[in-house]
PQR file with spaces between the fields and no chain letter, atoms N, CA, C, O and H, PARSE charges and radii, in Angstrom:
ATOM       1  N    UNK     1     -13.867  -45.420   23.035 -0.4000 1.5000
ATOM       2  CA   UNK     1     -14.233  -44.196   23.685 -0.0000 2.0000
ATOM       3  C    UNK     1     -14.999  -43.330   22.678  0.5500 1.7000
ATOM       4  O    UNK     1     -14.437  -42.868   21.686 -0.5500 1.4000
ATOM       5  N    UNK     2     -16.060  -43.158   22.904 -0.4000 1.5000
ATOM       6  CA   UNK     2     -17.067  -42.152   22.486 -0.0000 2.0000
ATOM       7  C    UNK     2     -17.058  -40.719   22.637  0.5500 1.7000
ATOM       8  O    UNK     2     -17.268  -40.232   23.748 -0.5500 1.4000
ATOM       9  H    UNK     2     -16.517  -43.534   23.711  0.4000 1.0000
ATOM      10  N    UNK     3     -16.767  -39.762   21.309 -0.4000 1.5000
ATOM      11  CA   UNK     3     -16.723  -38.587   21.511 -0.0000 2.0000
ATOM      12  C    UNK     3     -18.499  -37.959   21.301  0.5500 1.7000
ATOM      13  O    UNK     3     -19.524  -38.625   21.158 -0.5500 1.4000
ATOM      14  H    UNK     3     -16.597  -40.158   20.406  0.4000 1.0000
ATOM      15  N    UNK     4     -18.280  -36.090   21.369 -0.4000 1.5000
ATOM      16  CA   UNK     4     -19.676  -35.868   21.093 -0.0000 2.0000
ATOM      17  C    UNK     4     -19.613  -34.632   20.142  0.5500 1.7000
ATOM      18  O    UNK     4     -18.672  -33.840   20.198 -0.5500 1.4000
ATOM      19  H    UNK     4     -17.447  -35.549   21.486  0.4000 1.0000
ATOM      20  N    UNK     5     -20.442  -34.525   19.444 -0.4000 1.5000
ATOM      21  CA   UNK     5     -20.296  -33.550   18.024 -0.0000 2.0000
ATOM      22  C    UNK     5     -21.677  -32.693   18.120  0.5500 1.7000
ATOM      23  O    UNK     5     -22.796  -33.163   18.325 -0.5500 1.4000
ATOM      24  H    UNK     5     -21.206  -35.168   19.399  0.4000 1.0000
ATOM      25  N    UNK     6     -21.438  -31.735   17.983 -0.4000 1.5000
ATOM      26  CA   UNK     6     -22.438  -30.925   17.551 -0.0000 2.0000
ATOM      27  C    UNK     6     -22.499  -30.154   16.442  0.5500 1.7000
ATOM      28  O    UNK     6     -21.630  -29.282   16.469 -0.5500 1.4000
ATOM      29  H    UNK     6     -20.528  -31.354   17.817  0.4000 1.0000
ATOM      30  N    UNK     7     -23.352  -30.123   15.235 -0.4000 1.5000
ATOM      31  CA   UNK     7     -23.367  -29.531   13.928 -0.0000 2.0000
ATOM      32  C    UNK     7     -23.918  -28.109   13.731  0.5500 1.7000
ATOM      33  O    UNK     7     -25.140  -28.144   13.875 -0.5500 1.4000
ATOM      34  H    UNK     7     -24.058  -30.831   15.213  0.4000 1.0000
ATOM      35  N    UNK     8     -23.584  -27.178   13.524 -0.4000 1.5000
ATOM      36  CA   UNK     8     -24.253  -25.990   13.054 -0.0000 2.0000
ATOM      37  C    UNK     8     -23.176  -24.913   12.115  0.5500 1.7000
ATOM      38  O    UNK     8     -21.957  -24.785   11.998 -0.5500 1.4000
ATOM      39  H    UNK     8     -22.591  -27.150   13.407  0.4000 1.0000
ATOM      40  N    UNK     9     -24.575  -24.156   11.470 -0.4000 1.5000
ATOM      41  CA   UNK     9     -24.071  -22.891   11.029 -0.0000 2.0000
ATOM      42  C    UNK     9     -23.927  -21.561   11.322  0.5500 1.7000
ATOM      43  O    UNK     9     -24.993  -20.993   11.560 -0.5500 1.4000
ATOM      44  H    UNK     9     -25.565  -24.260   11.565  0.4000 1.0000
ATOM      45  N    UNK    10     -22.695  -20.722   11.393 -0.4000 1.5000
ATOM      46  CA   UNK    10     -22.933  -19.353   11.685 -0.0000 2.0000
ATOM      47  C    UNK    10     -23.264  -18.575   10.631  0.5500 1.7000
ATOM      48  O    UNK    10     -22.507  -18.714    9.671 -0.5500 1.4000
ATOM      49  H    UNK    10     -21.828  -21.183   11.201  0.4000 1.0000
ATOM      50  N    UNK    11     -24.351  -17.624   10.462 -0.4000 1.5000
ATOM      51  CA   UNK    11     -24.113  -16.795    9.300 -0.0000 2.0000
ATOM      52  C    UNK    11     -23.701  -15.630    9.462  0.5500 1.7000
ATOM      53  O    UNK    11     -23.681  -15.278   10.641 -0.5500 1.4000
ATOM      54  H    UNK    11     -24.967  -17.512   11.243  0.4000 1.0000
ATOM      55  N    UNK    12     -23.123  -14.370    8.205 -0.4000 1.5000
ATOM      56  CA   UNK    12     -22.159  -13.329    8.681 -0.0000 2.0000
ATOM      57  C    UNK    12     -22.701  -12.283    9.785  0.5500 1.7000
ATOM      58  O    UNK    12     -21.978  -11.434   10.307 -0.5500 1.4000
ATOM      59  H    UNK    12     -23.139  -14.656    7.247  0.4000 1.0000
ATOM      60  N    UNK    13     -23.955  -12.443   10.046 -0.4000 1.5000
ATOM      61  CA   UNK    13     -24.066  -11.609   11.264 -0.0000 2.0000
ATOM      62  C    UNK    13     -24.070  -12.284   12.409  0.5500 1.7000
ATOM      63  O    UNK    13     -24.669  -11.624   13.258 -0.5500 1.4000
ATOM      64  H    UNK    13     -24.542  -13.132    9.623  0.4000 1.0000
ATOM      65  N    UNK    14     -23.651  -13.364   12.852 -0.4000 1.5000
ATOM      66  CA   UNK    14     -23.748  -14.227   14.128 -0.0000 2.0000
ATOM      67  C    UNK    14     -24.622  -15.158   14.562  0.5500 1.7000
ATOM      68  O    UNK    14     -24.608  -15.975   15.482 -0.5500 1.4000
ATOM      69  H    UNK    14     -23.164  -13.900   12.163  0.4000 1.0000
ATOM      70  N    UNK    15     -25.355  -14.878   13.743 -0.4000 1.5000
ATOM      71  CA   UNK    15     -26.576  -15.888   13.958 -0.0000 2.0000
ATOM      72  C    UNK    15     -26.400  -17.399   14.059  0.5500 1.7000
ATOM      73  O    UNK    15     -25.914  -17.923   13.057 -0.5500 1.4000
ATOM      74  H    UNK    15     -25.366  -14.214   12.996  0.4000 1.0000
ATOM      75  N    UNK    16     -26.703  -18.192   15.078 -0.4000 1.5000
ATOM      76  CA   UNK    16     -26.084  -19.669   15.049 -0.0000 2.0000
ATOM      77  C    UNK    16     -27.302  -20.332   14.673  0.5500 1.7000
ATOM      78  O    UNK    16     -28.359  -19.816   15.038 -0.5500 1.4000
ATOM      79  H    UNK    16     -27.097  -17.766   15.892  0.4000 1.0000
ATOM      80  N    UNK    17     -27.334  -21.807   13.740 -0.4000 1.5000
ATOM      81  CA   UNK    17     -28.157  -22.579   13.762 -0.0000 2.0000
ATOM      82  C    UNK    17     -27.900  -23.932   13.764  0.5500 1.7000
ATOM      83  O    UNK    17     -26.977  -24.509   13.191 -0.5500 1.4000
ATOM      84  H    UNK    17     -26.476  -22.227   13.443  0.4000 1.0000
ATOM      85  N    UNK    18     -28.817  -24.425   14.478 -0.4000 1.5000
ATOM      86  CA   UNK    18     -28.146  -26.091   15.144 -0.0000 2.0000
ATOM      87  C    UNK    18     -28.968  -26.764   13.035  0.5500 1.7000
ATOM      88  O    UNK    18     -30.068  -26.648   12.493 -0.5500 1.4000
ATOM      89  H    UNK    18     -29.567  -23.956   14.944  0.4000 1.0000
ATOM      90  N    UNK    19     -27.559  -27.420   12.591 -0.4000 1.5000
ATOM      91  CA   UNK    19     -27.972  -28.541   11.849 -0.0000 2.0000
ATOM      92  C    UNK    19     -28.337  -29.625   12.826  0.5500 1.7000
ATOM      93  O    UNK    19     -29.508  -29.900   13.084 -0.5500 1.4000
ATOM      94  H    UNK    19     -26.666  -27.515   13.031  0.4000 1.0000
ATOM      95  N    UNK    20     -27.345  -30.206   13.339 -0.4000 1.5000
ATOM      96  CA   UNK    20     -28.035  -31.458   14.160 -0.0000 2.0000
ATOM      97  C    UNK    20     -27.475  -31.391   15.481  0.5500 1.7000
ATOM      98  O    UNK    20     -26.369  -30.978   15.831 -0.5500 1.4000
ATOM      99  H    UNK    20     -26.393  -29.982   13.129  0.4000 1.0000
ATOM     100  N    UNK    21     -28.165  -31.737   15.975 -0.4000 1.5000
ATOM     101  CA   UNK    21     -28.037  -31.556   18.080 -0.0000 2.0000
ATOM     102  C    UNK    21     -26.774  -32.351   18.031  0.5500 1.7000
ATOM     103  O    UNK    21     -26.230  -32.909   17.078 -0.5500 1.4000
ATOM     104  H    UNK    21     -29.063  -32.073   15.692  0.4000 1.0000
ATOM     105  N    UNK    22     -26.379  -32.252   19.512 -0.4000 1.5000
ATOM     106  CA   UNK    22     -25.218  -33.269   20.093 -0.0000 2.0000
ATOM     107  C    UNK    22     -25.725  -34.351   20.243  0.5500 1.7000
ATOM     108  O    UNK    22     -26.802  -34.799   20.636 -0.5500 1.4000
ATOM     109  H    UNK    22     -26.820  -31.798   20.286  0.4000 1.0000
ATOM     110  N    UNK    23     -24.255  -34.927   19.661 -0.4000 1.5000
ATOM     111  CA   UNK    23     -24.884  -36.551   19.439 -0.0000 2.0000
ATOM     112  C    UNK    23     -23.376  -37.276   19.421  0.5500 1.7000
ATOM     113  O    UNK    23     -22.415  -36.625   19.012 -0.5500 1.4000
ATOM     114  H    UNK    23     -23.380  -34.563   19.342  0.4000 1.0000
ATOM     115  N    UNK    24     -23.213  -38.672   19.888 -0.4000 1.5000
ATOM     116  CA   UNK    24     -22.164  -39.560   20.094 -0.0000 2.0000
ATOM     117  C    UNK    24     -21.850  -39.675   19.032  0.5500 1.7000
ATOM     118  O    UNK    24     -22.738  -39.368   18.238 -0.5500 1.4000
ATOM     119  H    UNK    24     -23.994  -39.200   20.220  0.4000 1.0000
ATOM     120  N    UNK    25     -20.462  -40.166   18.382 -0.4000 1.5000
ATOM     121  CA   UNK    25     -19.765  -40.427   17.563 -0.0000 2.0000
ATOM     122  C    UNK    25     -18.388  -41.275   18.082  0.5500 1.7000
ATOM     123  O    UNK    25     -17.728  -41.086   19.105 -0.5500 1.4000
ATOM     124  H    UNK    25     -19.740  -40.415   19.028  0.4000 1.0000
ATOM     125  N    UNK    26     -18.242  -42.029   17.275 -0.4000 1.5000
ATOM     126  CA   UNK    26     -17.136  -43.142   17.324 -0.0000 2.0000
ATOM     127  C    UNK    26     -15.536  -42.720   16.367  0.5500 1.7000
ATOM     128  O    UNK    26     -15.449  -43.039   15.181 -0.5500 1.4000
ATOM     129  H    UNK    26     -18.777  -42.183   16.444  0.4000 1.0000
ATOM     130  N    UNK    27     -14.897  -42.316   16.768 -0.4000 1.5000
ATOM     131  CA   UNK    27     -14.006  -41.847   16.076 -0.0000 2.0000
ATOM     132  C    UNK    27     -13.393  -43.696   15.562  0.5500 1.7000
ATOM     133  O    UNK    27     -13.549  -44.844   15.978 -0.5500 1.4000
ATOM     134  H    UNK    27     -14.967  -42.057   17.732  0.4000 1.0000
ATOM     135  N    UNK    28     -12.565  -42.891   14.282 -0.4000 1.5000
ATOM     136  CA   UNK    28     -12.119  -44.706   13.789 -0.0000 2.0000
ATOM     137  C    UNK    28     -11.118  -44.566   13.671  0.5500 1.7000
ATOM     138  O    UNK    28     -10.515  -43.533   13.381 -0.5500 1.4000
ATOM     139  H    UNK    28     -12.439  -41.959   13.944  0.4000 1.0000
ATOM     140  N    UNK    29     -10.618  -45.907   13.939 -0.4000 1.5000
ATOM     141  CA   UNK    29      -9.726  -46.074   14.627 -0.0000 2.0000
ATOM     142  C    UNK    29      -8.096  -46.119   13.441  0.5500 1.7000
ATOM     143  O    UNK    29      -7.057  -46.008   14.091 -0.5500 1.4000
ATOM     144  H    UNK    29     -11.107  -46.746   14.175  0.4000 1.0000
ATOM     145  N    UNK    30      -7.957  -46.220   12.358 -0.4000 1.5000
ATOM     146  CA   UNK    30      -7.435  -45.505   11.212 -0.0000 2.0000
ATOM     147  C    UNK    30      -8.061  -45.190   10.009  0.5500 1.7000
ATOM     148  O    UNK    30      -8.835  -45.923    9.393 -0.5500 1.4000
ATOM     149  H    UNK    30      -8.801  -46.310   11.830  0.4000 1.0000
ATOM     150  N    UNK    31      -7.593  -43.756    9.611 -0.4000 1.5000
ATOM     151  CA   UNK    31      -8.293  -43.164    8.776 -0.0000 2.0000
ATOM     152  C    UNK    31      -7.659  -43.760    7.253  0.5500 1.7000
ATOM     153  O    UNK    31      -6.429  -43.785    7.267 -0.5500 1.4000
ATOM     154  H    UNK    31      -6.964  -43.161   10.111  0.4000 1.0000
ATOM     155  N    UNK    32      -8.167  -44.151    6.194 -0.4000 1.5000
ATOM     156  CA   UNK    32      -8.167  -44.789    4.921 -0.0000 2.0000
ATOM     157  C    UNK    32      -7.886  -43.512    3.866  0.5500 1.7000
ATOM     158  O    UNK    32      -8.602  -42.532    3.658 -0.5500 1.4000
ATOM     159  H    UNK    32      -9.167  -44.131    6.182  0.4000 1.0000
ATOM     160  N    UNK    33      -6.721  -43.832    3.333 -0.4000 1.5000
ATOM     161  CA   UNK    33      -6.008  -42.644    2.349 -0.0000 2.0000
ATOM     162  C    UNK    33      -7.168  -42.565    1.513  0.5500 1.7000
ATOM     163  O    UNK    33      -6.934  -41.509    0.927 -0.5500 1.4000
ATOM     164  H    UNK    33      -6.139  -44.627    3.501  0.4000 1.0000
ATOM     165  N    UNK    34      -8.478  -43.056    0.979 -0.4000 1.5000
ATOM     166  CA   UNK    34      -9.237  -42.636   -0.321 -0.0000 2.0000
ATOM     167  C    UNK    34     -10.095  -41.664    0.613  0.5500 1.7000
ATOM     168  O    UNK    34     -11.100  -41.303   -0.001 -0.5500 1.4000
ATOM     169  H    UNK    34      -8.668  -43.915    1.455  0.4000 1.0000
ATOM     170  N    UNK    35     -10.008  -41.002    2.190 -0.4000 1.5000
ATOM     171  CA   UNK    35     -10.850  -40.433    2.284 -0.0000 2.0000
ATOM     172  C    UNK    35     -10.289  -38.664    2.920  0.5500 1.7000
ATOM     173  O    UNK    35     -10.784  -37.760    3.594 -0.5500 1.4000
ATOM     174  H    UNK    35      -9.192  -41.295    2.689  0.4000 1.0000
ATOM     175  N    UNK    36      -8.943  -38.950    2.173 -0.4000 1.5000
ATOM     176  CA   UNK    36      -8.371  -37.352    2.076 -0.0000 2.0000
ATOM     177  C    UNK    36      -8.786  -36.920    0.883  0.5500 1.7000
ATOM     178  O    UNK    36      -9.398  -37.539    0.013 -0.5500 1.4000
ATOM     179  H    UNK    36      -8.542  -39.685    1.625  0.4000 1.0000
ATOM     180  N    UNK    37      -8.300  -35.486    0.910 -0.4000 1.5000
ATOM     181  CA   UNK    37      -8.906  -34.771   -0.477 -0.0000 2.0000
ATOM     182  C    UNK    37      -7.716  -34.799   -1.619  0.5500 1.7000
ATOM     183  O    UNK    37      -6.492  -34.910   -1.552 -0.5500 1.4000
ATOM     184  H    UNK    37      -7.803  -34.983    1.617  0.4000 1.0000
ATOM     185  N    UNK    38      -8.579  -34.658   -2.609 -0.4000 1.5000
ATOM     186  CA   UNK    38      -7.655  -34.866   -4.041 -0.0000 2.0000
ATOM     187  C    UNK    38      -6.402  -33.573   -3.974  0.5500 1.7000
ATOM     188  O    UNK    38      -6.456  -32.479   -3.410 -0.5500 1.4000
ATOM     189  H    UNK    38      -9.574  -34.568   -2.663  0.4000 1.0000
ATOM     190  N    UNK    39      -5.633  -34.008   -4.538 -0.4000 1.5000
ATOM     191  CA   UNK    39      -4.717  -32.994   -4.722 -0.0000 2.0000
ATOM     192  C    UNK    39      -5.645  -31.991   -5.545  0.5500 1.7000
ATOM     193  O    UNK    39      -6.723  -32.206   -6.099 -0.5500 1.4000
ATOM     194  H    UNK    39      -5.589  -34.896   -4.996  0.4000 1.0000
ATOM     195  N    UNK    40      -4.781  -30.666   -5.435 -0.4000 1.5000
ATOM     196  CA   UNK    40      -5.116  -29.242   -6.082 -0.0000 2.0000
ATOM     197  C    UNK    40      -5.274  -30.071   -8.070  0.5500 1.7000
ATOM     198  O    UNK    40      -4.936  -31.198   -8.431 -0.5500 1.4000
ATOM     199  H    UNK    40      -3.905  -30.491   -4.984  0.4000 1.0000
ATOM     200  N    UNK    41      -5.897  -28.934   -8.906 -0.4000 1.5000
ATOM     201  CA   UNK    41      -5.853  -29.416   -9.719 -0.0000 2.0000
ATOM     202  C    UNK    41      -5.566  -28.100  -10.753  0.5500 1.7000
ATOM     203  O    UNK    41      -5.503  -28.124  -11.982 -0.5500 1.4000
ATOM     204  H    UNK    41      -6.171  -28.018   -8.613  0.4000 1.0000
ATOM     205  N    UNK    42      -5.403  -26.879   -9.786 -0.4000 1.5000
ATOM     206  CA   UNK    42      -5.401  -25.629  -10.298 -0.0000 2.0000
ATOM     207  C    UNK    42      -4.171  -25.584  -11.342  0.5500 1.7000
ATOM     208  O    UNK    42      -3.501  -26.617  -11.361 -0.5500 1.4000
ATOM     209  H    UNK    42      -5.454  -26.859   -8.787  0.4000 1.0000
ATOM     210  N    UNK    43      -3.751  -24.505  -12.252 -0.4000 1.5000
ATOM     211  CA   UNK    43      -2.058  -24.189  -12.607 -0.0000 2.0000
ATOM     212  C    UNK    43      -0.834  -24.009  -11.770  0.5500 1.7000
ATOM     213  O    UNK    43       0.323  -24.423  -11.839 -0.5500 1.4000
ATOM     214  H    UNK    43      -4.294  -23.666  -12.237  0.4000 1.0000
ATOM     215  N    UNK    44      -1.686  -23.035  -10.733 -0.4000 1.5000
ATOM     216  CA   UNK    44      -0.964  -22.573   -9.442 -0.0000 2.0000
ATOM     217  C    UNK    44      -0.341  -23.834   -8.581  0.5500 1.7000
ATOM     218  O    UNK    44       0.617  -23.716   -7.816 -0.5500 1.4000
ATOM     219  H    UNK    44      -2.626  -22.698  -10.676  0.4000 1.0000
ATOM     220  N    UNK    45      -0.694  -24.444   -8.709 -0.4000 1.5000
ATOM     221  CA   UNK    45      -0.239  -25.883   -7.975 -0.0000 2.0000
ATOM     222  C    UNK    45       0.511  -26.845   -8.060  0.5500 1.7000
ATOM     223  O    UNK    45       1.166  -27.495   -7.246 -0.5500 1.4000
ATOM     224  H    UNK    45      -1.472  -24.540   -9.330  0.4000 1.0000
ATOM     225  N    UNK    46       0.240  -26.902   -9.929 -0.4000 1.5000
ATOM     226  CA   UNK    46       0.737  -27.574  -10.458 -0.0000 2.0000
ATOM     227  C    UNK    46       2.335  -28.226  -10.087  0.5500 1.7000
ATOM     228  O    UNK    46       2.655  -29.414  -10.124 -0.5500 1.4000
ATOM     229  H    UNK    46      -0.293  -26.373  -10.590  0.4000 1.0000
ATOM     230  N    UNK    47       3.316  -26.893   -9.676 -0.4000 1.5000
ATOM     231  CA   UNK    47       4.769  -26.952   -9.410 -0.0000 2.0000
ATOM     232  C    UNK    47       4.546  -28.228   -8.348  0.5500 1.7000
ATOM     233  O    UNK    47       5.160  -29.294   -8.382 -0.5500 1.4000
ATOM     234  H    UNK    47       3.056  -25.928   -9.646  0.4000 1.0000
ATOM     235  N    UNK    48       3.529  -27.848   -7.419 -0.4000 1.5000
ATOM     236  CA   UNK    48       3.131  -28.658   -6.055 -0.0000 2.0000
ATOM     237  C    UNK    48       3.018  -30.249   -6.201  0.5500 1.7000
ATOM     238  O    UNK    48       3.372  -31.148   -5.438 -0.5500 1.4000
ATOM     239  H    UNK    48       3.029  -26.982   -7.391  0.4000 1.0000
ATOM     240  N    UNK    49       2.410  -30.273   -7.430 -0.4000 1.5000
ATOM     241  CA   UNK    49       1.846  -31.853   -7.485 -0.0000 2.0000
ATOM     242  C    UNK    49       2.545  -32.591   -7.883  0.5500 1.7000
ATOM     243  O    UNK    49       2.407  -33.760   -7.524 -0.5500 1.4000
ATOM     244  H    UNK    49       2.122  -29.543   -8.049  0.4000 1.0000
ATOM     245  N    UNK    50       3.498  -32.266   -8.710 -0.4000 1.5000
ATOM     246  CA   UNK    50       5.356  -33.124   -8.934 -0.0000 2.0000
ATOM     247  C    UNK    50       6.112  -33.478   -7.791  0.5500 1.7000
ATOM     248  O    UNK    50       7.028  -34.292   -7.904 -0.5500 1.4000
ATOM     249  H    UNK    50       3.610  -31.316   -9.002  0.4000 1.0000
ATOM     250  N    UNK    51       5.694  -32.700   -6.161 -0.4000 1.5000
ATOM     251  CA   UNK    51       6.802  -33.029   -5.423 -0.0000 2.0000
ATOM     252  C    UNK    51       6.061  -34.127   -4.623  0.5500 1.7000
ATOM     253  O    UNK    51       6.694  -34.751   -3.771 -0.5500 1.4000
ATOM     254  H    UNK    51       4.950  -32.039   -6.069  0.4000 1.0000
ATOM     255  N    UNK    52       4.620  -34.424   -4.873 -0.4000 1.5000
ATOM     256  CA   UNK    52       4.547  -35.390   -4.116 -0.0000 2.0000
ATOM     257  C    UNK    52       4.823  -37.244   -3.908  0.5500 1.7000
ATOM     258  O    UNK    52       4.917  -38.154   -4.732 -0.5500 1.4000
ATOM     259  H    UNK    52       4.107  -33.916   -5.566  0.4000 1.0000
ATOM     260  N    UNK    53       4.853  -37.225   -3.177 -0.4000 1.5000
ATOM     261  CA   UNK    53       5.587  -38.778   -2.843 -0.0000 2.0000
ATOM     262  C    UNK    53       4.533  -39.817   -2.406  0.5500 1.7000
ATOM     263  O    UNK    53       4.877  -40.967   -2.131 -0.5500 1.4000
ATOM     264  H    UNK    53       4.776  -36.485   -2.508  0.4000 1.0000
């Protein structure tokens, strides 16, 4: 099943601009752990990044 995406930017006064028109996309079908984001790398976090499992 085929979803549909449309790309743009708002800027702070409202202004919309199409990056790229609507267009089909294939969602997949599982997503692959190397394509989440890195853990924090800040100080503030640090406590954070020991509890993960």
């Amino acid at each position: 099943m085929a979803m549909t995406m449309k790309v743009y930017e708002v800027n702070r006064y409202g202004g919309i601009r199409v990056l790229r028109p609507e267009g089909e996309v294939t969602p997949l079908k599982a997503v692959e752990k190397s394509s989440a984001y890195p853990s924090c790398q800040c100080p503030r976090c640090a406590p954070r990044r020991g509890q993960e499992s």
